[in-house]
TIRO-2110 file (N, C-alpha, C; in Angstrom, 1 decimal):
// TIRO-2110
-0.7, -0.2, 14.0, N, 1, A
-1.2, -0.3, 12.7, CA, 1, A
0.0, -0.7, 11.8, C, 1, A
-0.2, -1.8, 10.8, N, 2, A
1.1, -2.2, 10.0, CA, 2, A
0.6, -1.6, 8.3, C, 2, A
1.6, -1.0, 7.5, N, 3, A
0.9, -0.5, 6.3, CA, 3, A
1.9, -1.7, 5.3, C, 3, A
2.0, -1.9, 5.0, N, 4, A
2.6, -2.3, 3.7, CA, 4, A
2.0, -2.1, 1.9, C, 4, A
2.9, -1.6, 1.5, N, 5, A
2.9, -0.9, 0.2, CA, 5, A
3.3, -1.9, -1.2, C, 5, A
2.8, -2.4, -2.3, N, 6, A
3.5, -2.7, -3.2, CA, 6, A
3.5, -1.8, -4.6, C, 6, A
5.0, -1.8, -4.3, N, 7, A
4.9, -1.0, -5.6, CA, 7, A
6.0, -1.4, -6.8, C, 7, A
6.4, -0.2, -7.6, N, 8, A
7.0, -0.7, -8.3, CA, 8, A
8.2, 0.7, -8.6, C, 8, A
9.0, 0.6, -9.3, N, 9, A
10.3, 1.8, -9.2, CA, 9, A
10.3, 2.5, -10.3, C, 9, A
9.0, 2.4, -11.3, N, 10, A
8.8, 3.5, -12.8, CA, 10, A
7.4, 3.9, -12.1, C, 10, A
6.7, 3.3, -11.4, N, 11, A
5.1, 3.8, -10.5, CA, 11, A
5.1, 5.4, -10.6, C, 11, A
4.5, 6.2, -11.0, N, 12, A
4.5, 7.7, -10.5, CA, 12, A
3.5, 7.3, -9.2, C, 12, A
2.0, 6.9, -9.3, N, 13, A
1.1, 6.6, -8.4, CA, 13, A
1.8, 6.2, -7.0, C, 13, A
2.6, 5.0, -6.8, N, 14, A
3.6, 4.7, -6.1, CA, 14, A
4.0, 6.1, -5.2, C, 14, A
5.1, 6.8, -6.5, N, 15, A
5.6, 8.0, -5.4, CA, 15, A
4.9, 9.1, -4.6, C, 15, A
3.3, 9.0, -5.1, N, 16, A
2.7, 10.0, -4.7, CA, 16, A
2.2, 9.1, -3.6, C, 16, A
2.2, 7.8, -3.5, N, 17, A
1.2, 7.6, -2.4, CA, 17, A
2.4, 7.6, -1.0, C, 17, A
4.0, 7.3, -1.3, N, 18, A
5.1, 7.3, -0.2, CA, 18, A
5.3, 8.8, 0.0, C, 18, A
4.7, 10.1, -0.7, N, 19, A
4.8, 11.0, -0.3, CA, 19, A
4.1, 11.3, 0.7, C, 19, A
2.7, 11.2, 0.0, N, 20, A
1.7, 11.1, 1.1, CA, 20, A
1.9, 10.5, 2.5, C, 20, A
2.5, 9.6, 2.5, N, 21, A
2.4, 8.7, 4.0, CA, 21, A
3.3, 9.4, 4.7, C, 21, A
4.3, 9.7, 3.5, N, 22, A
5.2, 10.3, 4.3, CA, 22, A
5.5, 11.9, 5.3, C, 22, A
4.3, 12.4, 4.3, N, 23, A
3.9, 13.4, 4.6, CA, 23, A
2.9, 13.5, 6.4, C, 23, A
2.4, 12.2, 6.3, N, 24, A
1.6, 12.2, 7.8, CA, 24, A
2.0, 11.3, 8.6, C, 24, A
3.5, 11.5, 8.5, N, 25, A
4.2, 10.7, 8.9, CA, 25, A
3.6, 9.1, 9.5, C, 25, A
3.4, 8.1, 8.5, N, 26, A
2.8, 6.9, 8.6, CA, 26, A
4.2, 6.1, 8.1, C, 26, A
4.5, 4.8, 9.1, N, 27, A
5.2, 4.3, 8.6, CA, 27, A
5.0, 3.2, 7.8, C, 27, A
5.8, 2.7, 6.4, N, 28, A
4.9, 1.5, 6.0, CA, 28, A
6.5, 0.5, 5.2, C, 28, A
5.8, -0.4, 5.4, N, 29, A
6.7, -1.4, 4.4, CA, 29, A
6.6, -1.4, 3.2, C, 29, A
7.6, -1.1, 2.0, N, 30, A
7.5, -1.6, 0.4, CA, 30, A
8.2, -2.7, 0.3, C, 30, A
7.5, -3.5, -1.3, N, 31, A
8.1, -4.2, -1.2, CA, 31, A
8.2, -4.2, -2.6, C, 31, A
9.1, -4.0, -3.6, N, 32, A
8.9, -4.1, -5.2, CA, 32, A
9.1, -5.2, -5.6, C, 32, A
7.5, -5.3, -6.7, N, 33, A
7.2, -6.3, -7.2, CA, 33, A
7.7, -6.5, -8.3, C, 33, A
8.3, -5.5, -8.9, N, 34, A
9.3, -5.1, -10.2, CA, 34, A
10.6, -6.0, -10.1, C, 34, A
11.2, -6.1, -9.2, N, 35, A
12.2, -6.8, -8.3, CA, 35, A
12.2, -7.5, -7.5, C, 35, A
11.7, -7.9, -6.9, N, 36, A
11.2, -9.2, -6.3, CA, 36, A
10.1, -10.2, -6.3, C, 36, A
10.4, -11.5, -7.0, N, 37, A
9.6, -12.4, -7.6, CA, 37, A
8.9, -12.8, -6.1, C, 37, A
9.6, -13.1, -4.8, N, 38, A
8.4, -13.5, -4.1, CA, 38, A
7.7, -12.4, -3.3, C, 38, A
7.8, -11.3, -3.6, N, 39, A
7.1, -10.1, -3.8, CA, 39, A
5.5, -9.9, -4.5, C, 39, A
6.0, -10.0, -5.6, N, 40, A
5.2, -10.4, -6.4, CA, 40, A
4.0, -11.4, -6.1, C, 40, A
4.6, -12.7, -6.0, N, 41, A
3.8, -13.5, -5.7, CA, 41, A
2.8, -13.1, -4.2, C, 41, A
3.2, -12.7, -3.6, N, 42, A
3.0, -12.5, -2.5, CA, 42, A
1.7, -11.3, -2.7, C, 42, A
1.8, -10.0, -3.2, N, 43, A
0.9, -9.6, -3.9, CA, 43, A
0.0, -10.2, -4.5, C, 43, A
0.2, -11.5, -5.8, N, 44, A
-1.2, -11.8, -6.4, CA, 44, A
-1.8, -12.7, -5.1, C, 44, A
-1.0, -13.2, -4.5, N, 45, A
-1.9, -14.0, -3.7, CA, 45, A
-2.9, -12.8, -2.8, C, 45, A
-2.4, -12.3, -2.2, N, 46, A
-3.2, -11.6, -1.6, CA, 46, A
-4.1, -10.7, -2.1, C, 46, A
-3.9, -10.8, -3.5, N, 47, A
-4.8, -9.7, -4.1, CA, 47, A
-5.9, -10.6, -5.2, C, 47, A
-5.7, -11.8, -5.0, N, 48, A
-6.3, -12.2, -6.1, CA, 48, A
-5.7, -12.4, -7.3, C, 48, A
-4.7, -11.9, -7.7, N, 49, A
-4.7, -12.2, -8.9, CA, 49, A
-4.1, -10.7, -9.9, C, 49, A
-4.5, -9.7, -9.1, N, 50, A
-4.5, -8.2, -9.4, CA, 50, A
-2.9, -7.9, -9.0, C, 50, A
-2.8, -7.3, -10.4, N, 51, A
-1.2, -6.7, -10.7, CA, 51, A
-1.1, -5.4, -10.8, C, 51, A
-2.0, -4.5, -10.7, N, 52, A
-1.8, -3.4, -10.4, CA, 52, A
-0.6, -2.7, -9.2, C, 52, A
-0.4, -1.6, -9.3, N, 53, A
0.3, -1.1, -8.2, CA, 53, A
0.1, 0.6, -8.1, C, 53, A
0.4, 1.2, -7.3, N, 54, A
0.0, 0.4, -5.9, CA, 54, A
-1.1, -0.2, -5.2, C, 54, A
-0.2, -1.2, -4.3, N, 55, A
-1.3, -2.4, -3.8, CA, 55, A
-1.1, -2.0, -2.2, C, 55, A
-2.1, -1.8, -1.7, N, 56, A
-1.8, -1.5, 0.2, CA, 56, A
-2.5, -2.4, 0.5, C, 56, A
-2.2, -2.9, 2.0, N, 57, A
-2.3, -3.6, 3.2, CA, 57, A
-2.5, -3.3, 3.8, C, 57, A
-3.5, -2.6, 4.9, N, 58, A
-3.1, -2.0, 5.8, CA, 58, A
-3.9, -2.6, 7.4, C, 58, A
-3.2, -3.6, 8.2, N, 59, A
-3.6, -4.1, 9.5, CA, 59, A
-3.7, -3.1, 10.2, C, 59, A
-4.8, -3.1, 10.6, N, 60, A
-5.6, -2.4, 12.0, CA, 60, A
-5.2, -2.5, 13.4, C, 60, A
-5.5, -1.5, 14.2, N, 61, A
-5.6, -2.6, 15.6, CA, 61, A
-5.9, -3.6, 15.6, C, 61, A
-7.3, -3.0, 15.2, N, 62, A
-8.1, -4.5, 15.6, CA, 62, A
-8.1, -5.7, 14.8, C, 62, A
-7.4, -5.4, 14.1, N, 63, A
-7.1, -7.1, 13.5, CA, 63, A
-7.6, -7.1, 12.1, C, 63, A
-8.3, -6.1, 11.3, N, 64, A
-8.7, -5.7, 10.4, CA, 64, A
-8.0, -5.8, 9.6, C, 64, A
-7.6, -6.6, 7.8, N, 65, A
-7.2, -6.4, 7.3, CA, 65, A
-7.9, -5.4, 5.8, C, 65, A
-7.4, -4.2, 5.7, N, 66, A
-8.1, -3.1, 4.9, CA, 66, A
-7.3, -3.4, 3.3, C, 66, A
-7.6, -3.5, 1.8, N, 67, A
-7.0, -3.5, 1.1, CA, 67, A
-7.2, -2.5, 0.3, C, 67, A
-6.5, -1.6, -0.1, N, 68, A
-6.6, -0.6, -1.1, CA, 68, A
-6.0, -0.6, -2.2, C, 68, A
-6.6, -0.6, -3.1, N, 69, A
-6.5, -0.8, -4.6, CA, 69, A
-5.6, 0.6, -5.4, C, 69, A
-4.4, 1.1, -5.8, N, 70, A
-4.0, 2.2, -6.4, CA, 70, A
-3.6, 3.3, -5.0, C, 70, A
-3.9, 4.5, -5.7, N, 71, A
-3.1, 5.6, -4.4, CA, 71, A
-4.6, 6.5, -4.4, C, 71, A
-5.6, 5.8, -3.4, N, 72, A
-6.7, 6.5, -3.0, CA, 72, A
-7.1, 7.1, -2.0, C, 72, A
-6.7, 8.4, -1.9, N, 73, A
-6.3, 9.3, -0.9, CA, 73, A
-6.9, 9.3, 0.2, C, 73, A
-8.8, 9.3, -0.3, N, 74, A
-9.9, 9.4, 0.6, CA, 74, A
-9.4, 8.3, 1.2, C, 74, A
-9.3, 6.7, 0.7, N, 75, A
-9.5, 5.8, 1.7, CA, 75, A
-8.6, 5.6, 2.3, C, 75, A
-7.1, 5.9, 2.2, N, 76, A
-5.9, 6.3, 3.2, CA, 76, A
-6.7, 7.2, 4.4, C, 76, A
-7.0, 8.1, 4.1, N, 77, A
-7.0, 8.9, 4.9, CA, 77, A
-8.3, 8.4, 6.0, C, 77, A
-8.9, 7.5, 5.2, N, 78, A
-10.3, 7.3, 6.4, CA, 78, A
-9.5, 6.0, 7.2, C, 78, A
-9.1, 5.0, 6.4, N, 79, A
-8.2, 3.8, 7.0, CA, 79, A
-7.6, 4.1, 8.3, C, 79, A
-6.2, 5.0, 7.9, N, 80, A
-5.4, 5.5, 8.7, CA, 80, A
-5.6, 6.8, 9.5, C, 80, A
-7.1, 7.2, 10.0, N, 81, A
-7.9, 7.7, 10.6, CA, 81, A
-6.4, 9.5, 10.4, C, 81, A
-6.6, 9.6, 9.4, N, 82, A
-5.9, 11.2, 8.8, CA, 82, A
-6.7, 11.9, 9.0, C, 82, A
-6.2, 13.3, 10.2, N, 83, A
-6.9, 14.6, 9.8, CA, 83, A
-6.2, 15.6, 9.0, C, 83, A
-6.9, 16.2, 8.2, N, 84, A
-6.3, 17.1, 7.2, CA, 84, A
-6.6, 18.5, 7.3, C, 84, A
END
């Protein structure tokens, strides 16, 4: 499973969602969109258009690409099949 995260480095949302991961020990890629222009871009593309952050990615085994919108606990936790 590949996670990648976009965030940004004033985000509170952001640090709660790298706590979280980091908390169930999930590894993920950031990438700040604050600081990096083809970051950025790379986010609207994939998102449409949507500047929010945080923005996740998260590839599946199976080839599944899952997008999560903000730091949504429930759907981290169902994605990245979390027991709590």
């Amino acid at each position: 499973m590949q996670v990648t995260i976009y965030t940004t480095t004033t985000c509170p949302y952001c640090k709660m969602l790298k706590t979280f991961l980091g908390e169930h020990n999930v590894q993920y890629k950031e990438k700040l969109v604050d600081q990096d222009d083809a970051a950025r871009e790379e986010m609207m593309k994939e998102s449409g258009g949507f500047l929010g952050v945080p923005y996740s990615i998260v590839m599946t085994e199976s080839g599944q690409k899952e997008k999560i919108i903000g730091f949504d606990k429930g759907k981290f936790t169902e994605v990245l099949g979390i027991t709590e």
